[in-house]
mmCIF file of the N, C-alpha and C atoms, coordinates in Angstrom:
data_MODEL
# 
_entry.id   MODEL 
# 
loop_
_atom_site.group_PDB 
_atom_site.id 
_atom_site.type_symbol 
_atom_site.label_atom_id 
_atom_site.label_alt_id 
_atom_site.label_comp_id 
_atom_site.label_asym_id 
_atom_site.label_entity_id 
_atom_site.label_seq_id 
_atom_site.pdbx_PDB_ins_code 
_atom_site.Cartn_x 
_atom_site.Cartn_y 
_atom_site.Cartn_z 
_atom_site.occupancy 
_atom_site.B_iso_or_equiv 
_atom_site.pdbx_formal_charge 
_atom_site.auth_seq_id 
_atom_site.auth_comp_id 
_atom_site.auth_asym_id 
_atom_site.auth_atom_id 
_atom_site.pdbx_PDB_model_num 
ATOM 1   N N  . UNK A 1 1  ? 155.403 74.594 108.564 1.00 0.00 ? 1  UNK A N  1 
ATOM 2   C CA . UNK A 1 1  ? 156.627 75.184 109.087 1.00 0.00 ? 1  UNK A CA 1 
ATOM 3   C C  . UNK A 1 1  ? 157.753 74.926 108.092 1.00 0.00 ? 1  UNK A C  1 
ATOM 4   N N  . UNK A 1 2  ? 158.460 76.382 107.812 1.00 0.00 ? 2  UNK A N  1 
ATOM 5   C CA . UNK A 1 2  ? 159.870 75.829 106.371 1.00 0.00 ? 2  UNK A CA 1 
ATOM 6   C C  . UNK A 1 2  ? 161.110 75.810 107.327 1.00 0.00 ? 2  UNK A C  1 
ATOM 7   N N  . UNK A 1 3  ? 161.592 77.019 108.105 1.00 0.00 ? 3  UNK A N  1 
ATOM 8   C CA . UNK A 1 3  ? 162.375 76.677 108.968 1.00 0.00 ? 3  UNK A CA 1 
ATOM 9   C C  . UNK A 1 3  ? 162.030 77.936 110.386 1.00 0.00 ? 3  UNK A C  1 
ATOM 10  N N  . UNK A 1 4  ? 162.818 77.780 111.360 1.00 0.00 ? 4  UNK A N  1 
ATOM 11  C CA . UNK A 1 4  ? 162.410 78.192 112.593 1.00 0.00 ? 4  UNK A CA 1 
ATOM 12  C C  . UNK A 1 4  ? 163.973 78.085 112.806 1.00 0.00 ? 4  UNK A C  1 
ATOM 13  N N  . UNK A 1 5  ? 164.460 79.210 113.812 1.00 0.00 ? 5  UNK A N  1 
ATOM 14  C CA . UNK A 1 5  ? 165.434 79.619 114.643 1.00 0.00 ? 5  UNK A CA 1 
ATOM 15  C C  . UNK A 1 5  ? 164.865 79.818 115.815 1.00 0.00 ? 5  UNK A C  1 
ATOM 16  N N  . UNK A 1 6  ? 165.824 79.012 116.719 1.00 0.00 ? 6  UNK A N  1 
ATOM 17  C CA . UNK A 1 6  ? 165.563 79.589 117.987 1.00 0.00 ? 6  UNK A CA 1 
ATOM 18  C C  . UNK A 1 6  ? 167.134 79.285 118.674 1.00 0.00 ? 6  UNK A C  1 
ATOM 19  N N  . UNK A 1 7  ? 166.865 79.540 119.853 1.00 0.00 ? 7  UNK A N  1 
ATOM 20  C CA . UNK A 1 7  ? 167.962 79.534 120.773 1.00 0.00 ? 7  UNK A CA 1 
ATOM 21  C C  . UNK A 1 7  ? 168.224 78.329 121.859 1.00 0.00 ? 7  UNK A C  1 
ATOM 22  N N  . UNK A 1 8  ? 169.224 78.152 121.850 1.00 0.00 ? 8  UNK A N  1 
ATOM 23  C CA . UNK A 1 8  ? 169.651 76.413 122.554 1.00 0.00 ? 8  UNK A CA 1 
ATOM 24  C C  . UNK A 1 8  ? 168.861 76.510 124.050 1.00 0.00 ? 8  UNK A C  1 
ATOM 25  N N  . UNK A 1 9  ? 168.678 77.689 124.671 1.00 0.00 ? 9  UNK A N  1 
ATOM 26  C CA . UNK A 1 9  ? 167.930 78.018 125.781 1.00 0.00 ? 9  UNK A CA 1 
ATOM 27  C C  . UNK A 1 9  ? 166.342 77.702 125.336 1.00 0.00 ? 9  UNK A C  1 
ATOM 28  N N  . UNK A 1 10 ? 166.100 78.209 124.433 1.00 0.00 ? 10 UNK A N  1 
ATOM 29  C CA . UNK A 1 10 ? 164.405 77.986 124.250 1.00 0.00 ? 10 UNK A CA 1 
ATOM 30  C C  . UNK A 1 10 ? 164.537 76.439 123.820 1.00 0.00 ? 10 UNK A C  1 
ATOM 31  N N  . UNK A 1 11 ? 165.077 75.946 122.707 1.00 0.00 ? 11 UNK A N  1 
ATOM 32  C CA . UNK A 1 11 ? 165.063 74.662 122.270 1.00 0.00 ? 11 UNK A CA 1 
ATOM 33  C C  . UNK A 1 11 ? 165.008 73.410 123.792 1.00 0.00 ? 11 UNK A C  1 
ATOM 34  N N  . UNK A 1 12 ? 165.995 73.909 124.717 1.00 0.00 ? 12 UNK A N  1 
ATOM 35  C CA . UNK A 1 12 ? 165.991 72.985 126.029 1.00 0.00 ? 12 UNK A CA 1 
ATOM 36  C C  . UNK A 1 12 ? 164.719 72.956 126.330 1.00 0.00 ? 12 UNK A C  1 
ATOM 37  N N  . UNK A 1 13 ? 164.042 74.305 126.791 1.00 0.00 ? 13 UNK A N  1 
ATOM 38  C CA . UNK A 1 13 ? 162.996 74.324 127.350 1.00 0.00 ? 13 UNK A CA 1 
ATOM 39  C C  . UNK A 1 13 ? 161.428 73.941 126.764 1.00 0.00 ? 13 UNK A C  1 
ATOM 40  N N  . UNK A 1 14 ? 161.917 73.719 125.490 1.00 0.00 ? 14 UNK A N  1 
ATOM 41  C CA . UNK A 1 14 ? 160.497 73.266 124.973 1.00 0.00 ? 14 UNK A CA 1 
ATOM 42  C C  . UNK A 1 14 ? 160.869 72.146 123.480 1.00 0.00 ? 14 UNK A C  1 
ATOM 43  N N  . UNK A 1 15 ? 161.843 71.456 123.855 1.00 0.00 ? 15 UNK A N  1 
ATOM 44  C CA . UNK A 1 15 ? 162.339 70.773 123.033 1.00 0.00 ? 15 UNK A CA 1 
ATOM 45  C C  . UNK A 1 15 ? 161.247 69.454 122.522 1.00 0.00 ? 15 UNK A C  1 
ATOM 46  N N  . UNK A 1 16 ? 160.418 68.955 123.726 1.00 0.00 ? 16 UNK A N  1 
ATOM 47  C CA . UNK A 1 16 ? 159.133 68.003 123.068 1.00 0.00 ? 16 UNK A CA 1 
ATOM 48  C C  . UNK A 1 16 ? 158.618 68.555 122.331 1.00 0.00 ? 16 UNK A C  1 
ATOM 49  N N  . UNK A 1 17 ? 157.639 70.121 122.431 1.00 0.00 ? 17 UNK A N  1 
ATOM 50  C CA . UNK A 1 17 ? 156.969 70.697 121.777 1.00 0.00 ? 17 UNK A CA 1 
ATOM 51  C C  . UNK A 1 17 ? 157.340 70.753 120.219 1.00 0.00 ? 17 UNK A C  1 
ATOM 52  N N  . UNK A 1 18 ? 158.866 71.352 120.024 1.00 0.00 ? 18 UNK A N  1 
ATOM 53  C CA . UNK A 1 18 ? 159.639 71.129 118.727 1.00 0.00 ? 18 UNK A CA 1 
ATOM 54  C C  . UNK A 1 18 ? 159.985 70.001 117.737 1.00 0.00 ? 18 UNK A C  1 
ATOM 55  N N  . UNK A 1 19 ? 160.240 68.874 118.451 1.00 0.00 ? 19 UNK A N  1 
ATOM 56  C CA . UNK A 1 19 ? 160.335 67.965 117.849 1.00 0.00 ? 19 UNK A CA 1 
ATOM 57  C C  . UNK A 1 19 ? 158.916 67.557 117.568 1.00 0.00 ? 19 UNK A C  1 
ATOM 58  N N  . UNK A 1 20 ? 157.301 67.396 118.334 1.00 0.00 ? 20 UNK A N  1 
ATOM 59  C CA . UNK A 1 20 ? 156.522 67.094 117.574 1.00 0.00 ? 20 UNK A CA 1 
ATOM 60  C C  . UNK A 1 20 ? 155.889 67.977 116.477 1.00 0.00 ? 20 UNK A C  1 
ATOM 61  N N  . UNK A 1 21 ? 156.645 69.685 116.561 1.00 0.00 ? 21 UNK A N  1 
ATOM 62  C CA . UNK A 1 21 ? 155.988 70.136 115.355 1.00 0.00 ? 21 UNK A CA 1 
ATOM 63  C C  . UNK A 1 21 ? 156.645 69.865 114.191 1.00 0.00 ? 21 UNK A C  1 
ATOM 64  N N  . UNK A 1 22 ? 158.536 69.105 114.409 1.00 0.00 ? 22 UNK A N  1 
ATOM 65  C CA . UNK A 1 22 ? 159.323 69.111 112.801 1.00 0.00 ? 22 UNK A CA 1 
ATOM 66  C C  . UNK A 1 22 ? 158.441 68.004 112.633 1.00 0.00 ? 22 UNK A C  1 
ATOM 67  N N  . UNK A 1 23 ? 157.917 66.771 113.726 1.00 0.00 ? 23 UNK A N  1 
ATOM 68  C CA . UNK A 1 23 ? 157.021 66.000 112.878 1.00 0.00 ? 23 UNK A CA 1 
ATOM 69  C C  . UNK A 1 23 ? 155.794 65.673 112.259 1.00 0.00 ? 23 UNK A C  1 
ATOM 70  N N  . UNK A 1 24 ? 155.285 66.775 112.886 1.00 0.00 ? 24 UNK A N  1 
ATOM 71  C CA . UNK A 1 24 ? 154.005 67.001 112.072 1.00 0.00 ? 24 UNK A CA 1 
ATOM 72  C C  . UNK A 1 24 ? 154.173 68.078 110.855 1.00 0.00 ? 24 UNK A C  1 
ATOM 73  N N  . UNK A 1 25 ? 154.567 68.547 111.014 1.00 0.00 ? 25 UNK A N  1 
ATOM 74  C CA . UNK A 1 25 ? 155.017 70.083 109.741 1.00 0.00 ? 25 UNK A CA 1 
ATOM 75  C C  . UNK A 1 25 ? 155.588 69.684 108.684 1.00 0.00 ? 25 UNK A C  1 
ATOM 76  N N  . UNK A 1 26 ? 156.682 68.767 109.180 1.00 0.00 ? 26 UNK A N  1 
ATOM 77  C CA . UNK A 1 26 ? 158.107 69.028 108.504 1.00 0.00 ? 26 UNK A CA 1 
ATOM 78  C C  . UNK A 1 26 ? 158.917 70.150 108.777 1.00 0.00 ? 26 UNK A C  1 
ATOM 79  N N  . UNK A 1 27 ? 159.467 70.831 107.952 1.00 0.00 ? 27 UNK A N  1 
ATOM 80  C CA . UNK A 1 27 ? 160.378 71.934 107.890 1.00 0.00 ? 27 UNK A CA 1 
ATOM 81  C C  . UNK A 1 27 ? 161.506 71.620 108.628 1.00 0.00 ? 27 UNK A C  1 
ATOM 82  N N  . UNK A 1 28 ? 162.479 72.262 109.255 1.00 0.00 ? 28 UNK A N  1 
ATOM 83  C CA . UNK A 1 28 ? 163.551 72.419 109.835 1.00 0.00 ? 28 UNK A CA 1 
ATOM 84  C C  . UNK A 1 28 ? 164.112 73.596 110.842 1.00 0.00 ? 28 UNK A C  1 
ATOM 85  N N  . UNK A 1 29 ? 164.349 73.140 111.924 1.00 0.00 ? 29 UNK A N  1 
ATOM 86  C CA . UNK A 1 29 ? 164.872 73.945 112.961 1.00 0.00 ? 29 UNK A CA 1 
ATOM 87  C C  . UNK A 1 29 ? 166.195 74.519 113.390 1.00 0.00 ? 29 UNK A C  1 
ATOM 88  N N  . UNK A 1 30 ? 166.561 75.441 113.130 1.00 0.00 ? 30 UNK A N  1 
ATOM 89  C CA . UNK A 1 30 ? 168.112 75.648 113.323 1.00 0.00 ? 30 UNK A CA 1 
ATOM 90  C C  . UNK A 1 30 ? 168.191 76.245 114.658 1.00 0.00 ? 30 UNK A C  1 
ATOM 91  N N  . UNK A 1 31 ? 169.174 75.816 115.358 1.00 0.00 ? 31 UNK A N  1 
ATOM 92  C CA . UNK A 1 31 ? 169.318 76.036 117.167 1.00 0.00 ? 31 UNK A CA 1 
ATOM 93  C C  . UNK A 1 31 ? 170.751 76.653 117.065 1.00 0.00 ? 31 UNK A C  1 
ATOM 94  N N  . UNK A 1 32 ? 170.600 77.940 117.793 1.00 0.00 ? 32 UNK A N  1 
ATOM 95  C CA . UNK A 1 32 ? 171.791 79.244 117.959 1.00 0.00 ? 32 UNK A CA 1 
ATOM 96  C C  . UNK A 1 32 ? 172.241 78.911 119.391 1.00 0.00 ? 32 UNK A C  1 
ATOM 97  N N  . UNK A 1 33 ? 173.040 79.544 119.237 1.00 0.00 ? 33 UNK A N  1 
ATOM 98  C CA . UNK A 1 33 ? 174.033 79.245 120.954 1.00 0.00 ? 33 UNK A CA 1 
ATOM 99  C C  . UNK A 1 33 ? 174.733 80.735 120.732 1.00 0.00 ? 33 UNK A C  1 
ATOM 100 N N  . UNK A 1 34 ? 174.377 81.884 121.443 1.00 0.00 ? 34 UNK A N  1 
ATOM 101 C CA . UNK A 1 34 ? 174.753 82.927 121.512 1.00 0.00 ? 34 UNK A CA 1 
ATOM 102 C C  . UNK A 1 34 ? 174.840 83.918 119.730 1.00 0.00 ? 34 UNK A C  1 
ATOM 103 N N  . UNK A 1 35 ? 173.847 83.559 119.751 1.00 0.00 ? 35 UNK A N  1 
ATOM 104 C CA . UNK A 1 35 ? 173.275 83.789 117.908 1.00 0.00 ? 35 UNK A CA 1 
ATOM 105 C C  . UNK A 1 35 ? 173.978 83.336 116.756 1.00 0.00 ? 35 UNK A C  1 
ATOM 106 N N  . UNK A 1 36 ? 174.579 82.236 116.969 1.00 0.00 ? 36 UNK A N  1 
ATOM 107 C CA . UNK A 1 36 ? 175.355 81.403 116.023 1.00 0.00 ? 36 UNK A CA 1 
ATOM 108 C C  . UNK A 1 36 ? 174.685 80.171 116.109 1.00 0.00 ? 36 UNK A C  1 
ATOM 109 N N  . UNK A 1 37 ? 174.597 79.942 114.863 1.00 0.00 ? 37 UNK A N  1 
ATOM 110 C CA . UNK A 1 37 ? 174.080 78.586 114.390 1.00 0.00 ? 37 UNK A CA 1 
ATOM 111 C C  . UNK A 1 37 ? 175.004 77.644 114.942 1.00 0.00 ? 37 UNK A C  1 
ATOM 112 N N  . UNK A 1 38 ? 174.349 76.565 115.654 1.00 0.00 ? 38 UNK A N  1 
ATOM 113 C CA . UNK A 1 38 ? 175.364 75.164 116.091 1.00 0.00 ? 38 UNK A CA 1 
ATOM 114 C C  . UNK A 1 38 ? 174.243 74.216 115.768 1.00 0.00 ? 38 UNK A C  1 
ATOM 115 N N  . UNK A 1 39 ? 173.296 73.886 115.525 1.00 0.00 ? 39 UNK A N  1 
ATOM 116 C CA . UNK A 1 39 ? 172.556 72.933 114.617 1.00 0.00 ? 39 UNK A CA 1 
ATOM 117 C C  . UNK A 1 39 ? 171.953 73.115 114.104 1.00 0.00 ? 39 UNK A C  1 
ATOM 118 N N  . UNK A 1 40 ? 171.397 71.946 113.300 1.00 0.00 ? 40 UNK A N  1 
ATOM 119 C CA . UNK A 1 40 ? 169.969 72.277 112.357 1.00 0.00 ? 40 UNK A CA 1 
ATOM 120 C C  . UNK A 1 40 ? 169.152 70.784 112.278 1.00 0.00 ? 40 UNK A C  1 
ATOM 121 N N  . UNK A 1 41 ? 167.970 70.699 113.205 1.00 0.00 ? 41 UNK A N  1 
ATOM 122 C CA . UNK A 1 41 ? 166.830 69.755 112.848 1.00 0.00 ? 41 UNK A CA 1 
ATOM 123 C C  . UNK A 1 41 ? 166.128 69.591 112.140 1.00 0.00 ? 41 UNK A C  1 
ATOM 124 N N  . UNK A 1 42 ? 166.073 68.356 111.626 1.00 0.00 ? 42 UNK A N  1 
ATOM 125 C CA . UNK A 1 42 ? 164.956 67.817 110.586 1.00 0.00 ? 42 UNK A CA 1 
ATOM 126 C C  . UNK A 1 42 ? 164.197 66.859 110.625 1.00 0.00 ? 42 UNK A C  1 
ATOM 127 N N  . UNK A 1 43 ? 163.435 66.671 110.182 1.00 0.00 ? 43 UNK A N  1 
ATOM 128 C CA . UNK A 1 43 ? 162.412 65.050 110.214 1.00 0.00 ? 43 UNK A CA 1 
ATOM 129 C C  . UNK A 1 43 ? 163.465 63.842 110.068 1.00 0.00 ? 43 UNK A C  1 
ATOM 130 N N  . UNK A 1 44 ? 163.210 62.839 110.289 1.00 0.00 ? 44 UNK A N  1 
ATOM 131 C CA . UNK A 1 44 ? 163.483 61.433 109.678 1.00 0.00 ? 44 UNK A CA 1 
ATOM 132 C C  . UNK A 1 44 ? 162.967 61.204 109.083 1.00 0.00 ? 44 UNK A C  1 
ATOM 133 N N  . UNK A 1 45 ? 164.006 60.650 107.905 1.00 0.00 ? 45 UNK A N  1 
ATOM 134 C CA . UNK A 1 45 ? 163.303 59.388 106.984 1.00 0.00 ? 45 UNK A CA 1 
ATOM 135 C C  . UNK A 1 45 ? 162.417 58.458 107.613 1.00 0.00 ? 45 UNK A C  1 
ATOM 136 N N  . UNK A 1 46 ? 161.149 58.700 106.843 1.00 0.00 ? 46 UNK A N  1 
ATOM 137 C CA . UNK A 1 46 ? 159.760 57.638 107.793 1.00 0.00 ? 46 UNK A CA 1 
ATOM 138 C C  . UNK A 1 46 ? 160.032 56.471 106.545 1.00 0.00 ? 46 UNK A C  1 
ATOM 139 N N  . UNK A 1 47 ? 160.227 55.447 106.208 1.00 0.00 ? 47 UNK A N  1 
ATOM 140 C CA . UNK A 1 47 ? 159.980 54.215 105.676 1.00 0.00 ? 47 UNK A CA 1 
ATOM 141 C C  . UNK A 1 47 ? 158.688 53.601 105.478 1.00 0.00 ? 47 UNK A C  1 
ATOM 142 N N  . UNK A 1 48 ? 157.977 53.380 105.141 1.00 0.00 ? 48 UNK A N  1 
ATOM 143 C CA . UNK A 1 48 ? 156.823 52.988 104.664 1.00 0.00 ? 48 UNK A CA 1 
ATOM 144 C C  . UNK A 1 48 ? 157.164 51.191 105.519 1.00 0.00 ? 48 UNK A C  1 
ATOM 145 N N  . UNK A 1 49 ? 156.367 51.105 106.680 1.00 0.00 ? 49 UNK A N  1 
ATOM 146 C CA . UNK A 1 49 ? 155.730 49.666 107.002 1.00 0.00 ? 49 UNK A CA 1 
ATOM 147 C C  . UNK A 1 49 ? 155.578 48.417 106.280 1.00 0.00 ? 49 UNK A C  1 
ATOM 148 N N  . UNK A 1 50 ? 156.102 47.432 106.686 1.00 0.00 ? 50 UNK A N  1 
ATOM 149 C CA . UNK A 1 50 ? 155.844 46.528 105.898 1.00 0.00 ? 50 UNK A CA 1 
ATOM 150 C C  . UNK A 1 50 ? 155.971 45.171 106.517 1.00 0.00 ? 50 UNK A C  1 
ATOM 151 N N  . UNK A 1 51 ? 154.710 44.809 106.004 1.00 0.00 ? 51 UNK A N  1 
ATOM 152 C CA . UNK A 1 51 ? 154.464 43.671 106.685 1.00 0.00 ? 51 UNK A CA 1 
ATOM 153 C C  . UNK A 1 51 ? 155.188 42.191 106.542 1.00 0.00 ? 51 UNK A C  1 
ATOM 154 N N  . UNK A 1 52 ? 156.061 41.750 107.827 1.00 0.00 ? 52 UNK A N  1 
ATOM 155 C CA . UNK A 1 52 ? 156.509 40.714 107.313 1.00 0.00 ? 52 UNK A CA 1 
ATOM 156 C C  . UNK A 1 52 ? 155.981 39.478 107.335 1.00 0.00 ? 52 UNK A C  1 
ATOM 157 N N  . UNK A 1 53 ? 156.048 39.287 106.458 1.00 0.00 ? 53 UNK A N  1 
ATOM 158 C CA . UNK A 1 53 ? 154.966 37.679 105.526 1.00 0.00 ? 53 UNK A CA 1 
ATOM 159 C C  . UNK A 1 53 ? 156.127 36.929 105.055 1.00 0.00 ? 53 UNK A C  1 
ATOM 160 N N  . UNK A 1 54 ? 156.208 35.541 105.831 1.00 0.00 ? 54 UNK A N  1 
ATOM 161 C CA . UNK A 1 54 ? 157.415 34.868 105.902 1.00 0.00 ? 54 UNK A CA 1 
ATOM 162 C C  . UNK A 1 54 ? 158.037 34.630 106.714 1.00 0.00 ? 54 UNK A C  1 
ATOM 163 N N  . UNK A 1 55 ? 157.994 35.745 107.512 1.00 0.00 ? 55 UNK A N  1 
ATOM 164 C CA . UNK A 1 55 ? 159.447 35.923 108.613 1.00 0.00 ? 55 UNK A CA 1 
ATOM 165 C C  . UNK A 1 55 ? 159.634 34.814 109.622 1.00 0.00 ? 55 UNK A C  1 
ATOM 166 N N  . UNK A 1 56 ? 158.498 33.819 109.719 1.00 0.00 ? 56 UNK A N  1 
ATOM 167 C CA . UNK A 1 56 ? 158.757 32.332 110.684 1.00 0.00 ? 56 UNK A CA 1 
ATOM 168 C C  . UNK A 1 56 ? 158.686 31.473 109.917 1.00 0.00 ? 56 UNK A C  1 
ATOM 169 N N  . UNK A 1 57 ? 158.684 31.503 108.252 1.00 0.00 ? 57 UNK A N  1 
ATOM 170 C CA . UNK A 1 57 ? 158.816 30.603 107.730 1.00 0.00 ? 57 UNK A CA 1 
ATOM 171 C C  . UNK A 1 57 ? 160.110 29.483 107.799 1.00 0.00 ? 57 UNK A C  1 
ATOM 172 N N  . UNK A 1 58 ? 160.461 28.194 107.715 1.00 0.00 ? 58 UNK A N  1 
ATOM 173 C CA . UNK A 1 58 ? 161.576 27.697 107.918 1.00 0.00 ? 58 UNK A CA 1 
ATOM 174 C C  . UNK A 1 58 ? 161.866 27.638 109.492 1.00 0.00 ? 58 UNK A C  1 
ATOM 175 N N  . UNK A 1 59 ? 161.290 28.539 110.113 1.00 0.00 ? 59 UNK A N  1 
ATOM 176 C CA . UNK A 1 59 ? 161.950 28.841 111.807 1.00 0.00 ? 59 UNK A CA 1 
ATOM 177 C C  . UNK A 1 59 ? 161.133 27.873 112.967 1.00 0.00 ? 59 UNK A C  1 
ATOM 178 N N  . UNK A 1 60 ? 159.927 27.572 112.657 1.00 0.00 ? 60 UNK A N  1 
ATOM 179 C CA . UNK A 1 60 ? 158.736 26.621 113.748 1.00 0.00 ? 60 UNK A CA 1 
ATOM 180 C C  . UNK A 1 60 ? 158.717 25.586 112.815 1.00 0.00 ? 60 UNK A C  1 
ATOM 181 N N  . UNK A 1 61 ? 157.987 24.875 113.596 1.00 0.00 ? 61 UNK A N  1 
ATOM 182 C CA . UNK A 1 61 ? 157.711 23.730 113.034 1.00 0.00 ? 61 UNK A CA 1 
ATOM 183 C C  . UNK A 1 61 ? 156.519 23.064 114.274 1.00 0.00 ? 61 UNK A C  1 
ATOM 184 N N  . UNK A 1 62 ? 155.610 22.715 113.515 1.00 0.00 ? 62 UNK A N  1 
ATOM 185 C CA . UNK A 1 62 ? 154.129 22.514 114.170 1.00 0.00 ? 62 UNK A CA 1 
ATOM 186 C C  . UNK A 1 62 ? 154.087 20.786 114.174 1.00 0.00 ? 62 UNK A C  1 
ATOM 187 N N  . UNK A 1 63 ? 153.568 19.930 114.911 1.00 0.00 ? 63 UNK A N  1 
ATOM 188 C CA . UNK A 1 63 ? 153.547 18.723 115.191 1.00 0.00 ? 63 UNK A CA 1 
ATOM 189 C C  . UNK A 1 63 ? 151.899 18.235 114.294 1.00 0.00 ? 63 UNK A C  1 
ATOM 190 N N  . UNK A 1 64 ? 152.260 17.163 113.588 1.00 0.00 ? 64 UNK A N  1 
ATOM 191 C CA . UNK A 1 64 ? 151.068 16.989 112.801 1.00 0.00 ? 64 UNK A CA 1 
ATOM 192 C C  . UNK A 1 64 ? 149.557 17.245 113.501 1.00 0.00 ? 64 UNK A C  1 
ATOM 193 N N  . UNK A 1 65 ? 149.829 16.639 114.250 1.00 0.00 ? 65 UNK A N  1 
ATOM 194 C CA . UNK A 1 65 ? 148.471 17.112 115.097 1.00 0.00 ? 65 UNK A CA 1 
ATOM 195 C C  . UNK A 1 65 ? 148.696 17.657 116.279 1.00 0.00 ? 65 UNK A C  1 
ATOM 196 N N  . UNK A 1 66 ? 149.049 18.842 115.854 1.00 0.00 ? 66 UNK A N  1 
ATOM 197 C CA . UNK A 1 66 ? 149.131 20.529 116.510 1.00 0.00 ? 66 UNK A CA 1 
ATOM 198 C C  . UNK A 1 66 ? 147.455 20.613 117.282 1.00 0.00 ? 66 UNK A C  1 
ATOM 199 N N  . UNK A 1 67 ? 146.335 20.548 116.289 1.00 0.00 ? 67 UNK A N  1 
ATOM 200 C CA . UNK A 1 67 ? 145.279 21.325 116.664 1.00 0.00 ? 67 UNK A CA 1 
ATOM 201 C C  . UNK A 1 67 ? 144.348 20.495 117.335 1.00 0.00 ? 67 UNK A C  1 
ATOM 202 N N  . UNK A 1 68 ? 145.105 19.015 117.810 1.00 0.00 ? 68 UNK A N  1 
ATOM 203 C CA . UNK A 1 68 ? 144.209 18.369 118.678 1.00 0.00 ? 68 UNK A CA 1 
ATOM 204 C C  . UNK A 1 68 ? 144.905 18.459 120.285 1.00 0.00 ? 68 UNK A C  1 
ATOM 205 N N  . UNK A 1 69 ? 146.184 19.230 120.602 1.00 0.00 ? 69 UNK A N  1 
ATOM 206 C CA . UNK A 1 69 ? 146.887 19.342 121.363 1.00 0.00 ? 69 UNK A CA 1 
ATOM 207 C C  . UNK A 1 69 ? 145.576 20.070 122.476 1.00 0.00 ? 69 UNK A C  1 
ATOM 208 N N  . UNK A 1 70 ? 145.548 19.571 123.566 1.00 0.00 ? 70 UNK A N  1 
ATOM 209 C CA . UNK A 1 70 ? 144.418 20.379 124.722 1.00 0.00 ? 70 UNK A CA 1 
ATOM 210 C C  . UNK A 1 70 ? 145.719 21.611 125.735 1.00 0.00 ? 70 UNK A C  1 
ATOM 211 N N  . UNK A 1 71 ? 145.072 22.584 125.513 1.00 0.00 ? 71 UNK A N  1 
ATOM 212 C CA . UNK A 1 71 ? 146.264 23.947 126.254 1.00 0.00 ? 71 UNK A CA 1 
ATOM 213 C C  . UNK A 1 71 ? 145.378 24.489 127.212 1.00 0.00 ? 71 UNK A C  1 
ATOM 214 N N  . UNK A 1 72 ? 144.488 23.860 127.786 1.00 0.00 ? 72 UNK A N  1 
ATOM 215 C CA . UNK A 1 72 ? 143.471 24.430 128.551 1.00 0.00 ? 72 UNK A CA 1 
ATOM 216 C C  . UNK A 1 72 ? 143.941 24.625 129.992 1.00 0.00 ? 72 UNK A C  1 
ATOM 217 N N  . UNK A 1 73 ? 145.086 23.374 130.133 1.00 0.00 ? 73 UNK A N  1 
ATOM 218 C CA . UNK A 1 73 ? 145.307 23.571 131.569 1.00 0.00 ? 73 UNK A CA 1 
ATOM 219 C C  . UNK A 1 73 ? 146.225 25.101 131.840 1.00 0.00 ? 73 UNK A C  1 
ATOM 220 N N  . UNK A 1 74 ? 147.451 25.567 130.711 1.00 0.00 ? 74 UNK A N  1 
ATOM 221 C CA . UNK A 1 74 ? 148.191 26.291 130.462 1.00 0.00 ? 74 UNK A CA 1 
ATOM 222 C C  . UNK A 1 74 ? 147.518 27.712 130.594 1.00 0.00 ? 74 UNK A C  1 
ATOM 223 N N  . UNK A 1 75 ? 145.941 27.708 130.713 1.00 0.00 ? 75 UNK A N  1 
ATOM 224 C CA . UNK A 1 75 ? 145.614 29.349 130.641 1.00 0.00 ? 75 UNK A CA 1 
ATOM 225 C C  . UNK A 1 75 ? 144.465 29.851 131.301 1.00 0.00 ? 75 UNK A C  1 
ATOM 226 N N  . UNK A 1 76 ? 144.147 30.372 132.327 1.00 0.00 ? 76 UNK A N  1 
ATOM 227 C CA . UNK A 1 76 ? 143.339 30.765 132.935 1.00 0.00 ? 76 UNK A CA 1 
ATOM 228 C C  . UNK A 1 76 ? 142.237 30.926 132.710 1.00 0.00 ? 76 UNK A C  1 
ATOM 229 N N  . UNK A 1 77 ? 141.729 31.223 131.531 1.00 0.00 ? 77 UNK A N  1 
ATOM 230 C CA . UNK A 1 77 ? 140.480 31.441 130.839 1.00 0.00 ? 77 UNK A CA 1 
ATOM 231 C C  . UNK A 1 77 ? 139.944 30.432 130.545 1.00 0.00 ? 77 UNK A C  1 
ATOM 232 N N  . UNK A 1 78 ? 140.990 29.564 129.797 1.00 0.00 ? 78 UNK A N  1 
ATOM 233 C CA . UNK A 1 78 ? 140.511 28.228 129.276 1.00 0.00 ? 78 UNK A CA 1 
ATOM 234 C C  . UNK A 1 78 ? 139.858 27.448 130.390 1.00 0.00 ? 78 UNK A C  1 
ATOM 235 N N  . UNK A 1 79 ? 140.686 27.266 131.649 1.00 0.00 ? 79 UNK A N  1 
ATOM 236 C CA . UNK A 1 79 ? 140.566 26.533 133.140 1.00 0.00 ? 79 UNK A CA 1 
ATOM 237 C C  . UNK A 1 79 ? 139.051 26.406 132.620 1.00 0.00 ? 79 UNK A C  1 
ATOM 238 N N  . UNK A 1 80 ? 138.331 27.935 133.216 1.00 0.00 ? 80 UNK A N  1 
ATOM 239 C CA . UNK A 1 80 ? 136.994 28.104 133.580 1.00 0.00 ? 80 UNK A CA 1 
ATOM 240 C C  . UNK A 1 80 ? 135.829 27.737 132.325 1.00 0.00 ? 80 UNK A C  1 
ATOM 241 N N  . UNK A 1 81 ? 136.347 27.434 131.386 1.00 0.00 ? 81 UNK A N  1 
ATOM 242 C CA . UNK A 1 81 ? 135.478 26.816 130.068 1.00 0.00 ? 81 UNK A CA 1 
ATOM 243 C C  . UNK A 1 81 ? 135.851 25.243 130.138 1.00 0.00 ? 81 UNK A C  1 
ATOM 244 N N  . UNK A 1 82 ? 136.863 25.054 130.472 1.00 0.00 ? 82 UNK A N  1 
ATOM 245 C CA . UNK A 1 82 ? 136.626 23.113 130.919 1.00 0.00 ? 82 UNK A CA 1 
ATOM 246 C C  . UNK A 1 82 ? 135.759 22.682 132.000 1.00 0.00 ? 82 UNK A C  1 
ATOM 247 N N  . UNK A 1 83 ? 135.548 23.117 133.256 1.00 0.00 ? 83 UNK A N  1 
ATOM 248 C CA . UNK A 1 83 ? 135.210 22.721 134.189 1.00 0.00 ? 83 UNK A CA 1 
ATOM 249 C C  . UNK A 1 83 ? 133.682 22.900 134.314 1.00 0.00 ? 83 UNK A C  1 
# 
């Protein structure tokens, strides 16, 4: 899709449909209000994901012996593997 006109009446009425085709397509939508242009839709800037590695660094802090701590009573699942 490069661009598409339609009318603020059709755009209401099928406005999900539109927005998932500017995001799958791309292109751009221009929306008339008595056949005059009053907007024009486009994709967003998508940003590329990124994983944050670090981001609790400095922020927790774990007790030396963290991994002998017993959390069994704290969780339902666990309960039924102690008993």
């Amino acid at each position: 899709m490069k661009t598409k006109v339609v009318s603020a009446t059709e755009f209401k009425a099928k406005c999900l449909a539109i927005l998932d085709e500017v995001d799958d397509k791309g292109g751009t939508v221009t929306i008339t209000k008595r056949g005059r242009p009053v907007a024009v839709l486009g994709p967003a800037k998508k940003e590329a994901w990124q994983f944050p590695f670090g981001a609790w660094a400095g922020k927790v802090r774990l007790p030396k012996d963290w991994e002998k701590i017993d959390f069994t009573d704290r969780f339902e699942a666990l309960k039924e593997l102690k008993d």
